[in-house]
N, CA, C and O of each residue as an XYZ file, in Angstrom:
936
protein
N      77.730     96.773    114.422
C      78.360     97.203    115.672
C      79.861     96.949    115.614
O      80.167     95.907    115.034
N      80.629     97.516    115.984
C      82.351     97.987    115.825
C      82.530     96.569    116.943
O      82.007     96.488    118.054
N      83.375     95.570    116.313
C      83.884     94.694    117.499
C      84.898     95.114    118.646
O      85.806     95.914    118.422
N      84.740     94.666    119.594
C      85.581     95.218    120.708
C      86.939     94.584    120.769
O      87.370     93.906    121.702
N      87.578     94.902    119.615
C      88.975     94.792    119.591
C      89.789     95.213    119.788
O      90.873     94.638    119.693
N      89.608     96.670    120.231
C      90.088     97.773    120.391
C      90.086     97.871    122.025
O      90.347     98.977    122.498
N      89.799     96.744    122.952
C      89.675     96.701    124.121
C      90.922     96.554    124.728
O      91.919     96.390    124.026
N      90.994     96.593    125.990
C      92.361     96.159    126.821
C      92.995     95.354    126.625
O      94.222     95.267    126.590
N      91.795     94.288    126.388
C      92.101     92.948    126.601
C      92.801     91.921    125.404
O      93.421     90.861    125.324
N      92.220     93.063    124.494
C      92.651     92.704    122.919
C      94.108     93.356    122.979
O      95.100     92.633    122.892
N      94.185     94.356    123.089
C      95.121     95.249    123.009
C      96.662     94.190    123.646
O      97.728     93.931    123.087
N      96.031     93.746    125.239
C      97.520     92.978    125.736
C      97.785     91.661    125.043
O      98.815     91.064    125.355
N      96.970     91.136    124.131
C      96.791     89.697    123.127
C      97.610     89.991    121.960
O      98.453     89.246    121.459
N      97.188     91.448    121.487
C      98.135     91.543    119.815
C      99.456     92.346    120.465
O     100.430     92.521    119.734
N      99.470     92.646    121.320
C     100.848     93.109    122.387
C     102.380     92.128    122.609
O     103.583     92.296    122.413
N     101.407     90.961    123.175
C     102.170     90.041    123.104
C     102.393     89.056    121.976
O     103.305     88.233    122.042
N     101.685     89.120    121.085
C     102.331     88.164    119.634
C     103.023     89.411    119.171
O     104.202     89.148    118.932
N     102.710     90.759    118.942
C     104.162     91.923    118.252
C     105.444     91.502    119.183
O     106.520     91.381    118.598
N     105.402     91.295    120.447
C     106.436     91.550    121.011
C     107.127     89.784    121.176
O     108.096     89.546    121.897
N     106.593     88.996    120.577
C     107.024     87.435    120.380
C     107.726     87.847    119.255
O     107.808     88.857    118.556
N     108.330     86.445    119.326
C     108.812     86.104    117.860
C     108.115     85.815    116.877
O     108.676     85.867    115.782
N     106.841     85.463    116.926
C     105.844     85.533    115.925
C     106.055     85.991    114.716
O     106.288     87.177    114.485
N     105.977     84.906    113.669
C     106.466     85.167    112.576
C     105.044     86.226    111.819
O     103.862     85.925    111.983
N     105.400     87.158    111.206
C     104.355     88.010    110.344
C     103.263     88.909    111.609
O     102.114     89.113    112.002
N     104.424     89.133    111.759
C     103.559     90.563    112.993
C     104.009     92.027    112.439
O     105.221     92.226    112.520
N     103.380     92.880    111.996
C     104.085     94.296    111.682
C     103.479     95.539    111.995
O     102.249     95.543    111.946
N     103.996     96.495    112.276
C     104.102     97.649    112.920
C     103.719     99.130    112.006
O     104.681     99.885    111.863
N     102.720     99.469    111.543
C     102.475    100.357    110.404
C     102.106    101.984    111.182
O     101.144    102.233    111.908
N     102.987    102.739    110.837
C     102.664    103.868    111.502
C     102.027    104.658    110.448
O     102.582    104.653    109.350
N     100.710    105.491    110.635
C     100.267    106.411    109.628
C     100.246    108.327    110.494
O      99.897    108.801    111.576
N     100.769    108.775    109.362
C     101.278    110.063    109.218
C     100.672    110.864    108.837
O     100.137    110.469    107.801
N     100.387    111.895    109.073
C      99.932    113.247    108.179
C      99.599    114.422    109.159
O      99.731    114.373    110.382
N      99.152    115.474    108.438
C      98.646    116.567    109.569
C      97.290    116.617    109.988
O      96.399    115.917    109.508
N      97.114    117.665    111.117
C      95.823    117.247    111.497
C      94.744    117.176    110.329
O      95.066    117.529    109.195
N      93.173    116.613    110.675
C      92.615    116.386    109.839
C      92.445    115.504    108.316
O      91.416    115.251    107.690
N      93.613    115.221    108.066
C      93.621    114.599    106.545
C      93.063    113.532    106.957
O      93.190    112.778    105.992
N      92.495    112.938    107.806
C      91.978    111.677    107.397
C      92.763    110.345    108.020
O      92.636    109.243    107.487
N      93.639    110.572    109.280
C      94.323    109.307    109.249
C      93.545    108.538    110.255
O      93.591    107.324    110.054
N      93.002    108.826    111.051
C      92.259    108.079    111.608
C      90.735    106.940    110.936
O      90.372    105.781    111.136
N      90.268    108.051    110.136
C      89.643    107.613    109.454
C      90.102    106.376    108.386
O      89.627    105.240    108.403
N      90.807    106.715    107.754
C      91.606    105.486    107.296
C      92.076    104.222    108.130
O      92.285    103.207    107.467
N      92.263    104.156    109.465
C      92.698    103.411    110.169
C      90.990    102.539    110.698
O      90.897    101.315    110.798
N      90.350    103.072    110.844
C      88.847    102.666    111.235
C      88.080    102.150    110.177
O      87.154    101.390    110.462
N      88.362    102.500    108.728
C      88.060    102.000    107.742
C      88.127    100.815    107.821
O      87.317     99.983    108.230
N      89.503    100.697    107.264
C      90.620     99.090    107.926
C      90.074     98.247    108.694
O      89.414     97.311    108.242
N      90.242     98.425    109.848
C      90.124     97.466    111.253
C      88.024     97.334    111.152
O      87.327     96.320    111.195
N      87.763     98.261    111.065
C      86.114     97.854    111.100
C      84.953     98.623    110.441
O      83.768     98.902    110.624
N      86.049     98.823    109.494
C      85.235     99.127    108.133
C      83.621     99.475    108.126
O      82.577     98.971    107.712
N      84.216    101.058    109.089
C      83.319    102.625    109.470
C      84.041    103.380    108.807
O      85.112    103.070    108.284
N      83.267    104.903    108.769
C      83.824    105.774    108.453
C      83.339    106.962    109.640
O      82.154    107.218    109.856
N      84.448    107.602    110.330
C      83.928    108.510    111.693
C      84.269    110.230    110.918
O      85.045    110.434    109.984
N      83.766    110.854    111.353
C      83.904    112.419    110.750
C      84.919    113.161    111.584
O      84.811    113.384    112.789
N      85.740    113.455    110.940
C      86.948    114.554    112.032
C      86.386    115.364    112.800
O      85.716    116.331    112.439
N      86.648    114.982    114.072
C      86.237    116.616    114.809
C      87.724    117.583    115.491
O      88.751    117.224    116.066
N      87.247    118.757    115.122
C      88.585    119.504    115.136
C      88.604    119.976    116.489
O      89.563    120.627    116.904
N      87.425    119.642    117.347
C      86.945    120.039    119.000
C      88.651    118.611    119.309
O      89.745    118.738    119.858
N      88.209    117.874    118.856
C      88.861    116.574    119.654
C      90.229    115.950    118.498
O      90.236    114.809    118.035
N      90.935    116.652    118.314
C      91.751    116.060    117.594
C      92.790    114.614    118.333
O      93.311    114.627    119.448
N      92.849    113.512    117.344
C      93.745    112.639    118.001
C      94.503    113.087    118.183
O      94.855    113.893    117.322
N      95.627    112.901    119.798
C      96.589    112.877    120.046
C      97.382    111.599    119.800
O      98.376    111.793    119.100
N      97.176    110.208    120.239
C      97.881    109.218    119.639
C      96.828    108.280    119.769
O      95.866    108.570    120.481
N      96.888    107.059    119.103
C      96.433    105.905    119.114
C      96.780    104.751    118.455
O      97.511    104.967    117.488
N      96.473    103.465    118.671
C      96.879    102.544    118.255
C      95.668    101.754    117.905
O      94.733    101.856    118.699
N      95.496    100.945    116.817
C      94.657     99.524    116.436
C      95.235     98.495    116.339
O      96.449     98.638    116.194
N      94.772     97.181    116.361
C      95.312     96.432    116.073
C      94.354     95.066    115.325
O      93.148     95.157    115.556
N      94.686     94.119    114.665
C      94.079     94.213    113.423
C      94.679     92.843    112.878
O      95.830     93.020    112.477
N      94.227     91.487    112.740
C      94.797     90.016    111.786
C      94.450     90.241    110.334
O      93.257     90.441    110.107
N      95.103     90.242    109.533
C      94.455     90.004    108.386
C      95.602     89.218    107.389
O      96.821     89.277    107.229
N      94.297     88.339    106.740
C      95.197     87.398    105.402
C      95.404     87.902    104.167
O      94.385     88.304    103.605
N      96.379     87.997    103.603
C      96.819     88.660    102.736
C      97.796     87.364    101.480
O      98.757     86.666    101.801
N      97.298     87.408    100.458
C      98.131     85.898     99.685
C      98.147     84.774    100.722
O      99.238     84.464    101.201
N      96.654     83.907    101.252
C      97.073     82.733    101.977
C      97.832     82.917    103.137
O      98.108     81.889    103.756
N      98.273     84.088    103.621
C      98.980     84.101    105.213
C      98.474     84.993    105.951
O      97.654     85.751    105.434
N      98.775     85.130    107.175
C      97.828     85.476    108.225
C      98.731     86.480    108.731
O      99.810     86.111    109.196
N      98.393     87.832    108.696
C      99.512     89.463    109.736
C      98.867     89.519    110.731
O      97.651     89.703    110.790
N      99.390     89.411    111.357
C      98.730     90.879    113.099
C      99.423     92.097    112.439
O     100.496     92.047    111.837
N      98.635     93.235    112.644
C      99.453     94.204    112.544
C      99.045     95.139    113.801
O      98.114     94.759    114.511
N      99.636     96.209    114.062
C      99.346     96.706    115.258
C      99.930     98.618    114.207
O     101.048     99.018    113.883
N      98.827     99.123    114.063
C      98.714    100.276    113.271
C      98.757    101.668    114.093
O      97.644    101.959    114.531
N      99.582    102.423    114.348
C      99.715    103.515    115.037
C      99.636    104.253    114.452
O     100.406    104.389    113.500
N      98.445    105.300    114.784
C      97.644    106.433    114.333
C      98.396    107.808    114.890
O      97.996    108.046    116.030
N      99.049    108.463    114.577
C     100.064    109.722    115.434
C      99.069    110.972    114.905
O      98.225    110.987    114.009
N      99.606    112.205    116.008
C      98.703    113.131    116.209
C      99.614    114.291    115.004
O     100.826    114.358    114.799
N      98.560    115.040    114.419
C      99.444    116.124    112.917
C     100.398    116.659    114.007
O     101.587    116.612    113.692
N     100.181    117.037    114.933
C     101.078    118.084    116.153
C     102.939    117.530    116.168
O     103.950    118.201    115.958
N     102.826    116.487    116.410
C     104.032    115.846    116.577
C     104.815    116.299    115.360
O     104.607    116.412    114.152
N     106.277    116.610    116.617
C     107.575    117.328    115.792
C     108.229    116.770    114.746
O     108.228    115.568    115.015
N     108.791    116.924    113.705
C     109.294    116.564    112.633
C     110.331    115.554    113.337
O     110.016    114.364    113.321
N     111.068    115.780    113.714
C     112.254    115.332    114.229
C     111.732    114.045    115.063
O     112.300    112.977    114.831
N     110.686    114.075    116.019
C     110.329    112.963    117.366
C     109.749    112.175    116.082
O     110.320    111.135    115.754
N     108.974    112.492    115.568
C     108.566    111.277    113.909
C     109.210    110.470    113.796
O     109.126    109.249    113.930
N     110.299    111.495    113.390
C     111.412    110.631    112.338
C     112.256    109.240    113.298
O     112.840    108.250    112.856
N     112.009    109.687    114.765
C     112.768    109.019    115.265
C     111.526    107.166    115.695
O     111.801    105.976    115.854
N     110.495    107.828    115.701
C     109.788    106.892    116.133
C     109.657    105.764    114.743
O     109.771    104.539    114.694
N     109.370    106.789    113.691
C     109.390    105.823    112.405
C     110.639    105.041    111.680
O     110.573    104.323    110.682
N     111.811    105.382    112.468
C     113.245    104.163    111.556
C     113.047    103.406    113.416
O     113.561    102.291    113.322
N     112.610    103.570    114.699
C     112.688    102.607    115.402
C     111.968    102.095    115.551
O     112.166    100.981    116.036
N     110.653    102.505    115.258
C     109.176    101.588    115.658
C     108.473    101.154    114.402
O     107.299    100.857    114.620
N     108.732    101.071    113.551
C     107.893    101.259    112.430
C     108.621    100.089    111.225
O     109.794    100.004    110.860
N     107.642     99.429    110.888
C     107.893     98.033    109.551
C     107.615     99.110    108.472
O     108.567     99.220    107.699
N     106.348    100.115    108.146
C     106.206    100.285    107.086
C     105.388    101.742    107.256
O     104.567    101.800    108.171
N     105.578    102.878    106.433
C     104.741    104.197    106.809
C     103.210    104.372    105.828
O     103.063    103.734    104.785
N     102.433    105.079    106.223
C     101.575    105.072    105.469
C     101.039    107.062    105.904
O     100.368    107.573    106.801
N     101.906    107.683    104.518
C     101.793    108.894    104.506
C     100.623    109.270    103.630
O     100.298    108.808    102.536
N      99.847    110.588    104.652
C      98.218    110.972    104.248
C      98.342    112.425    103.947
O      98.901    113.206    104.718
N      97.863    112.740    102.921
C      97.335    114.250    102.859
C      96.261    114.138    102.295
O      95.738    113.146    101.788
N      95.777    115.598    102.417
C      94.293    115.763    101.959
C      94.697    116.732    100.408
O      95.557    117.590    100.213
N      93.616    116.113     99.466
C      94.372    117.064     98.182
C      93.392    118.121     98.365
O      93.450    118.871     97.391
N      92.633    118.446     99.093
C      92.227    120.282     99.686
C      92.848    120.882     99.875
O      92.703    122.042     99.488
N      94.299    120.371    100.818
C      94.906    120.501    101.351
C      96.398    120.779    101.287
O      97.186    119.992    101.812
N      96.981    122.328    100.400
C      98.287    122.363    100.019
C      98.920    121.956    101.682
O      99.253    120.792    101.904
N      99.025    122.919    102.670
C      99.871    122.421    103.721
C      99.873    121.171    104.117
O     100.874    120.859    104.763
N      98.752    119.996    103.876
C      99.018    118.999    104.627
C      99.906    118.373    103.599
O     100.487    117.479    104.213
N     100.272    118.371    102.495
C     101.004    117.722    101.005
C     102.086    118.319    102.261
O     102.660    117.742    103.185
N     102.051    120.024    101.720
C     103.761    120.266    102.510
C     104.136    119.694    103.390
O     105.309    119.329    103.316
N     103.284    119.301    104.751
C     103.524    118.271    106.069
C     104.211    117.295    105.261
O     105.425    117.262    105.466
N     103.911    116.752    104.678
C     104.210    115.430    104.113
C     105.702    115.545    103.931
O     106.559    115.287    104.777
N     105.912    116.045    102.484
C     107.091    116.398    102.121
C     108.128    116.407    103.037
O     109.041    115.604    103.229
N     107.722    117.836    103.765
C     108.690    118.155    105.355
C     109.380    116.755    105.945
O     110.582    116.494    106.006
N     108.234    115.927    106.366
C     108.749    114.833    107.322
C     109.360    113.793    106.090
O     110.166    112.891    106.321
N     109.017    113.992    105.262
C     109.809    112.316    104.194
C     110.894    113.249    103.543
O     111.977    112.669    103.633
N     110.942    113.685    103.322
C     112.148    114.494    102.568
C     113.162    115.406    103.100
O     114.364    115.481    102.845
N     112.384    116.120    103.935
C     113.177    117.319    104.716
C     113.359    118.241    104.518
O     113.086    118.425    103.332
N     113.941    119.715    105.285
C     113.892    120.915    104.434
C     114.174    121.639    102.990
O     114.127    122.749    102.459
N     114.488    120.315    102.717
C     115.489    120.585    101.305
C     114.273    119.596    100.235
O     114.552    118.836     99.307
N     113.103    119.910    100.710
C     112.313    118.687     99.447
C     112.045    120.163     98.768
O     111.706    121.186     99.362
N     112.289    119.993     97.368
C     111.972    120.557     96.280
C     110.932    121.268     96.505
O     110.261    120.612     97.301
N     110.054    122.871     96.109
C     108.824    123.374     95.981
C     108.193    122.536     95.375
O     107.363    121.752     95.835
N     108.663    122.688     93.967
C     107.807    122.162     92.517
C     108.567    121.472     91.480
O     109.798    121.454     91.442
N     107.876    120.967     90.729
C     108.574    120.216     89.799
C     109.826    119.458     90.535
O     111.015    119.698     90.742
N     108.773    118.274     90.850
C     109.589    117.375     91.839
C     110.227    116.120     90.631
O     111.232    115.484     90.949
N     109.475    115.835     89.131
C     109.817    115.313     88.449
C     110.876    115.301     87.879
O     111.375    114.184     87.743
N     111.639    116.481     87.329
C     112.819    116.980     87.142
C     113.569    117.102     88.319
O     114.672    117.535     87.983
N     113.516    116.920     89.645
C     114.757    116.569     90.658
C     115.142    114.899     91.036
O     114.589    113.799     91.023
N     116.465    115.507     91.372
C     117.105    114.024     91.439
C     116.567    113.546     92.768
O     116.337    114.342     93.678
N     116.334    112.025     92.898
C     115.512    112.007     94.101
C     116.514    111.620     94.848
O     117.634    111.506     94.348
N     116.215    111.275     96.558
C     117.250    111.498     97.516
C     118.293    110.407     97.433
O     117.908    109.415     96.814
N     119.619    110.354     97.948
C     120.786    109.868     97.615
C     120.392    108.040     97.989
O     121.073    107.173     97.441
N     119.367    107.697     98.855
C     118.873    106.906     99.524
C     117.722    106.597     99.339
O     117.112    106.795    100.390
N     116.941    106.137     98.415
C     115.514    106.391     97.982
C     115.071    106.097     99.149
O     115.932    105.393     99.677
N     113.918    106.296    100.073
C     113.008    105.976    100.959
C     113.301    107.223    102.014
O     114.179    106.884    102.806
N     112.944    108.216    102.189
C     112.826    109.063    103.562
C     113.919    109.592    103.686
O     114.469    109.674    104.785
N     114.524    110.125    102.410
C     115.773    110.967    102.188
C     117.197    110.313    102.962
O     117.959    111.044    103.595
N     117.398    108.999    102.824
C     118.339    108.671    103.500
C     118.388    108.320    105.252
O     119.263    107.620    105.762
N     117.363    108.907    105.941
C     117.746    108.867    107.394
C     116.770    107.235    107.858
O     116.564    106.795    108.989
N     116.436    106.789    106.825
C     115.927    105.077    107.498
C     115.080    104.610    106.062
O     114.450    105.394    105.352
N     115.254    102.927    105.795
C     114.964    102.780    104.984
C     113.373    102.120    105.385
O     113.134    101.427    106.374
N     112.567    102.468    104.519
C     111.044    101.558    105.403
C     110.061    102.015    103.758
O     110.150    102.972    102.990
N     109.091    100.662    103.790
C     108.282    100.927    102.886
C     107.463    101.866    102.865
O     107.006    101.990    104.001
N     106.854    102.899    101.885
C     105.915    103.625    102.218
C     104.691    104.015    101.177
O     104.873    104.055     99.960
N     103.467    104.289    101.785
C     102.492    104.265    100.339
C     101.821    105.362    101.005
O     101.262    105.366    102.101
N     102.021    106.599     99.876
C     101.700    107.829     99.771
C     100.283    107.913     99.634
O      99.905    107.556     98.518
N      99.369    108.275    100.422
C      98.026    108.435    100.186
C      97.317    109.629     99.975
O      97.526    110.314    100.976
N      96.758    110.094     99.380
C      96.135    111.552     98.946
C      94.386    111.163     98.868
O      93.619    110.550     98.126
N      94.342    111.939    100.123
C      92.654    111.664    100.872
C      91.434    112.199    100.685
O      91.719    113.394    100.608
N      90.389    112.131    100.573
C      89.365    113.067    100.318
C      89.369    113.581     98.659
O      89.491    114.635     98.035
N      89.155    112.136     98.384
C      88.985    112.439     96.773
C      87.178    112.901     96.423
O      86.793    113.259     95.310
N      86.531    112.814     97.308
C      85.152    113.251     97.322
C      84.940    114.752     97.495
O      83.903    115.412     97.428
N      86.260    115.132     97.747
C      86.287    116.808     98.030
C      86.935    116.940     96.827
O      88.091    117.320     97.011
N      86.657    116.779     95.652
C      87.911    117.379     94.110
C      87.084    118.761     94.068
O      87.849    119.626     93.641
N      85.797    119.305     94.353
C      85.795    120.689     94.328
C      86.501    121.853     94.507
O      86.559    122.959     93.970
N      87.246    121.025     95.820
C      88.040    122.158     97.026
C      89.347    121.429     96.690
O      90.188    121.474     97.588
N      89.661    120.813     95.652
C      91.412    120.376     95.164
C      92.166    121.704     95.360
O      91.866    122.802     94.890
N      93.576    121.265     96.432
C      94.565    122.216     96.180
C      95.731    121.471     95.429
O      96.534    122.012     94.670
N      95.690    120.167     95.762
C      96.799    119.310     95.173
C      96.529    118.666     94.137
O      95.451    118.072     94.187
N      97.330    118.524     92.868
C      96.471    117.897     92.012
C      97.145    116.617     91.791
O      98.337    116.515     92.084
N      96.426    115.532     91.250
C      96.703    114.171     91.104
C      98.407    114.036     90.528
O      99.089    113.178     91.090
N      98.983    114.774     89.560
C     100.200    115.072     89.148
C     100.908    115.439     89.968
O     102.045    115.283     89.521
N     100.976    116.104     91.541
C     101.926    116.255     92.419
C     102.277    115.148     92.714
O     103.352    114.550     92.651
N     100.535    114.716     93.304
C     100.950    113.632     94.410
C     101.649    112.216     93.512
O     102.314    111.515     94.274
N     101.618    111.790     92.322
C     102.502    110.781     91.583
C     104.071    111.159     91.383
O     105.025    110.407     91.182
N     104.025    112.428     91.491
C     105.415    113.184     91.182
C     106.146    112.959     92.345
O     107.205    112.332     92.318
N     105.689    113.399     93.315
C     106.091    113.262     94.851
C     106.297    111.476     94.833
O     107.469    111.152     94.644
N     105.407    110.415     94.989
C     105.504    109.009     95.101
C     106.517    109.025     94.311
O     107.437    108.769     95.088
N     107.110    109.190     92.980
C     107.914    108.447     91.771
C     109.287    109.124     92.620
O     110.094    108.233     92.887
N     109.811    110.776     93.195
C     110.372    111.036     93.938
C     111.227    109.916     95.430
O     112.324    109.679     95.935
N     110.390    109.714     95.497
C     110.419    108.764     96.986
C     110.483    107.331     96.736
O     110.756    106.553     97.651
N     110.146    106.766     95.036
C     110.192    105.764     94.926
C     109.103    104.620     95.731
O     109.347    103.478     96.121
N     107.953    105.342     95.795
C     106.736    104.383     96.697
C     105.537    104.398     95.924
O     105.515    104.889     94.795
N     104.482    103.858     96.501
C     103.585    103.327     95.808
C     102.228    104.711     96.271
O     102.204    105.275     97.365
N     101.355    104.951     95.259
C     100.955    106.218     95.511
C      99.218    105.541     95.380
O      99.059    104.499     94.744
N      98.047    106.219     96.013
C      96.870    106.050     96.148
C      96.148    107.489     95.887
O      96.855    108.497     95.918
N      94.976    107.582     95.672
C      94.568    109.005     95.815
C      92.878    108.100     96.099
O      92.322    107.166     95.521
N      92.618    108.735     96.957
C      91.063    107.996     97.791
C      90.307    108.493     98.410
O      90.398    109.712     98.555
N      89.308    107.815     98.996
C      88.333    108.874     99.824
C      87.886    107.425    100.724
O      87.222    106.467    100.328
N      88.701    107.735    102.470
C      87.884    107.148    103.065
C      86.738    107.035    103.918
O      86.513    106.220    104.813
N      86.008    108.057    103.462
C      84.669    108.298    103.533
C      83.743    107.242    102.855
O      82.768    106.756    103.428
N      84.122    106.935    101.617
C      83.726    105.736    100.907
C      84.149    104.254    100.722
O      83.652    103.221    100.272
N      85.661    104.780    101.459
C      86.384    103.022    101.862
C      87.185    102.711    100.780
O      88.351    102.352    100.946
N      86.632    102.821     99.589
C      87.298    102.229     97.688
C      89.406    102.484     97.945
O      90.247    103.377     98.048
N      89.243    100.603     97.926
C      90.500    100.610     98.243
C      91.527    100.580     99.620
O      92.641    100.056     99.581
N      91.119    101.048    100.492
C      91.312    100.947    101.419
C      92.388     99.541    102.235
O      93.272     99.619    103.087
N      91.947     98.646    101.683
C      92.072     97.445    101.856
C      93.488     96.816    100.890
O      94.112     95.800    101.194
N      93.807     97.778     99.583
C      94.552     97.644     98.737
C      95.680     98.428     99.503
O      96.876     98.210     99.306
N      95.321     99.126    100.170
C      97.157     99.876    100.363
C      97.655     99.059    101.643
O      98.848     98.826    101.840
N      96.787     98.712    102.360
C      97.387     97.773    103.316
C      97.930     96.635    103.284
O      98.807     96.129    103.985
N      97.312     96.244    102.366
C      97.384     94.853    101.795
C      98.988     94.968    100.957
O      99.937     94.229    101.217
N      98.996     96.004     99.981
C     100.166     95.586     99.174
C     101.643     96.708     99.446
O     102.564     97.111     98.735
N     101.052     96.972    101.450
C     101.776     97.773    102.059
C     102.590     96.209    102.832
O     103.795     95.966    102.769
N     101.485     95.291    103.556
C     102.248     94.019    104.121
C     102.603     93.370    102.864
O     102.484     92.200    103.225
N     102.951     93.313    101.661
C     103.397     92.823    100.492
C     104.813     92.985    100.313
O     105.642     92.110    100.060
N     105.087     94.976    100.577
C     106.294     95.366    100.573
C     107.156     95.094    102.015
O     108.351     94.946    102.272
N     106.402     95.104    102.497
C     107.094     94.750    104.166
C     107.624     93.251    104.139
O     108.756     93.206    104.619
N     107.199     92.129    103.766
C     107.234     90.879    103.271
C     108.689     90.617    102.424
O     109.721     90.040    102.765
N     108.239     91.412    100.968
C     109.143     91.406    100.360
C     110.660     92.022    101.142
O     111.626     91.280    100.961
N     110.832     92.837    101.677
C     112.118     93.045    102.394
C     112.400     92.279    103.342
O     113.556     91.858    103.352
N     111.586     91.894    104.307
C     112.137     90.924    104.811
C     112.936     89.604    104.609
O     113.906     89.091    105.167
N     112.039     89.239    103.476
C     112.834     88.217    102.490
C     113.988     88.299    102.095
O     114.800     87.383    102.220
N     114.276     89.600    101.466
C     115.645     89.798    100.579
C     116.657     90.203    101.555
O     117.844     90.127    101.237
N     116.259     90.688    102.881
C     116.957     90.467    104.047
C     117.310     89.066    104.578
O     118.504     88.778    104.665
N     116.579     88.365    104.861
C     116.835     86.978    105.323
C     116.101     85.724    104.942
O     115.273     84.954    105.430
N     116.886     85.906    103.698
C     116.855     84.412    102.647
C     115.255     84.514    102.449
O     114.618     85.566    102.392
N     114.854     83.503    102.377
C     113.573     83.331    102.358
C     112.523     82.952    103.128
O     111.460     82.366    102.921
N     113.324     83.642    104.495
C     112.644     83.797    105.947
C     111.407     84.929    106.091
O     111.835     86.082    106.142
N     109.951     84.794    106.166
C     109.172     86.049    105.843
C     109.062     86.087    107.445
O     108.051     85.840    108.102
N     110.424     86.478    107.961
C     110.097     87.032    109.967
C     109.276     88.145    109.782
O     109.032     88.874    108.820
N     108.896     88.091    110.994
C     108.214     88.963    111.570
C     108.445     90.444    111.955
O     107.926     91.325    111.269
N     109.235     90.755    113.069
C     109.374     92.855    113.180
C     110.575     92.981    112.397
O     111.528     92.723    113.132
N     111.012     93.309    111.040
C     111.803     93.424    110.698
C     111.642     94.755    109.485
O     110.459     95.074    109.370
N     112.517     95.508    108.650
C     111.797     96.292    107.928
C     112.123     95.732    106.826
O     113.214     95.219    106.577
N     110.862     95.837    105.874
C     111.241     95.566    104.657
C     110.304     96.722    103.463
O     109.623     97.674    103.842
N     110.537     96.263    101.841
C     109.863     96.776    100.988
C     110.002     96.335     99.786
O     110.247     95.130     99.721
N     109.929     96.909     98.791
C     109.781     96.288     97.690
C     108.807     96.335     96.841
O     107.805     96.046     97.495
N     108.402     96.605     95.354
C     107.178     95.989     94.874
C     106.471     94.936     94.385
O     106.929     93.987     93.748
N     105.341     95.131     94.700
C     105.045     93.364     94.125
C     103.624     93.327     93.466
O     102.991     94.368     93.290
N     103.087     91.959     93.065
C     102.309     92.086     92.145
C     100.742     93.166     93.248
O     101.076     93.431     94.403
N      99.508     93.578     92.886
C      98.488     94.019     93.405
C      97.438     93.381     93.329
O      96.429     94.000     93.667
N      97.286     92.090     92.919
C      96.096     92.106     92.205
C      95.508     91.018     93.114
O      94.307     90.817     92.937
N      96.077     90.324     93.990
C      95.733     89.280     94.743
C      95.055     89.341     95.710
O      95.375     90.347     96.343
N      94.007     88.618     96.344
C      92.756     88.705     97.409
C      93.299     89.103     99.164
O      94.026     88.410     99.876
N      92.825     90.084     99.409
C      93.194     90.573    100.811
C      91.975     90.029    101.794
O      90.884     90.532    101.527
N      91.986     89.238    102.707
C      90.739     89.044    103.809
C      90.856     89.638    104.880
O      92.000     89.757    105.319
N      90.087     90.022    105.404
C      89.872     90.751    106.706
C      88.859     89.615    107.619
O      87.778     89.089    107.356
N      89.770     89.536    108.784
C      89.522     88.593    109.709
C      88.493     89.350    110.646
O      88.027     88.784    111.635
């Protein structure tokens, strides 16, 4: 049974430690167009289900929220699930002000939702093809307009029948952007737990190299770091 964390009551509890000074609280917004899977990914996470898209009821917005230990320390994170609909531009603005760290989704069925992607991290000017041979943006992270960690996810690896994207974009695109790249299916969960985990890793790490060897809390950071270390879910 799904714990009721997702209640009011929970909701005004991880509300008020994000909005404390609370050291290791962070803010993860996940991205993509409709359908790819971001919700699902987010429910994975927090209570590790898997729900089926319905295209009757598409999310418009939502939020989870979510403790977990990661290397011996303890995150709240508070994970905002955004609807594919939302304008390129209102994104961009919510993700350099609200946002510790992004977690961008496409479906590799899915050429337009890759293009969604692109669009919002890069901008009109992201390359068609052969993203390997372009110089990547003047600002590595989100073409210059905000710097924030991000881990490129490519969804519905249980659908490789119906591949429009192939595993070589989506690394081409990550090495582009300079982020950390996944290709998964959270239908089956595998991993799941790894991009979050060594998503509050990179968030961590910037904070640090921002302020000494202070690991505060809402601040943005990134960086890479090792993967291999035990993630718990509280």
């Amino acid at each position: 049974m799904m714990p009721n964390m997702h209640s009011d009551a929970w909701k005004e509890i991880f509300r008020s430690l994000l909005s404390s000074k609370t050291r290791n609280c962070y803010k993860i917004t996940i991205i993509g167009d409709h359908g790819v899977g971001k919700t699902a990914l987010a429910l994975q996470f927090c209570y590790d289900i898997f729900v089926q898209y319905n295209p009757t009821f598409p999310t418009i917005e939502d939020r989870y929220f979510r403790q977990v230990t990661v290397d011996d320390q303890t995150y709240t994170l508070e994970i905002h699930d955004t609807s594919g609909s939302v304008c390129t531009n209102a994104l961009r603005r919510h993700l350099a002000n609200e946002s510790n760290g992004i977690i961008a989704v496409y479906g590799i069925n899915s050429d337009s939702s890759f293009s969604f992607i692109k669009e919002v991290l890069v901008g009109g000017n992201a390359p068609a093809s052969n993203l390997e041979d372009q110089c990547p943006p003047a600002h590595v992270g989100l073409g210059g307009w905000c710097d924030l960690p991000i881990a490129l996810v490519a969804n519905k690896q249980d659908k490789d029948a119906e591949r429009e994207v192939s595993l070589q974009e989506g690394h081409a695109l990550a090495r582009y952007l300079g982020c950390s790249f996944y290709e998964i299916s959270a239908r089956k969960g595998d991993d799941v737990i790894l991009i979050f985990s060594n998503l509050i890793r990179e968030i961590r790490s910037l904070v640090r190299k921002r302020n000494g060897n202070d690991a505060g809390g809402l601040r943005r950071e990134s960086s890479r770091t090792e993967k291999d270390r035990k993630c718990v879910i509280l």
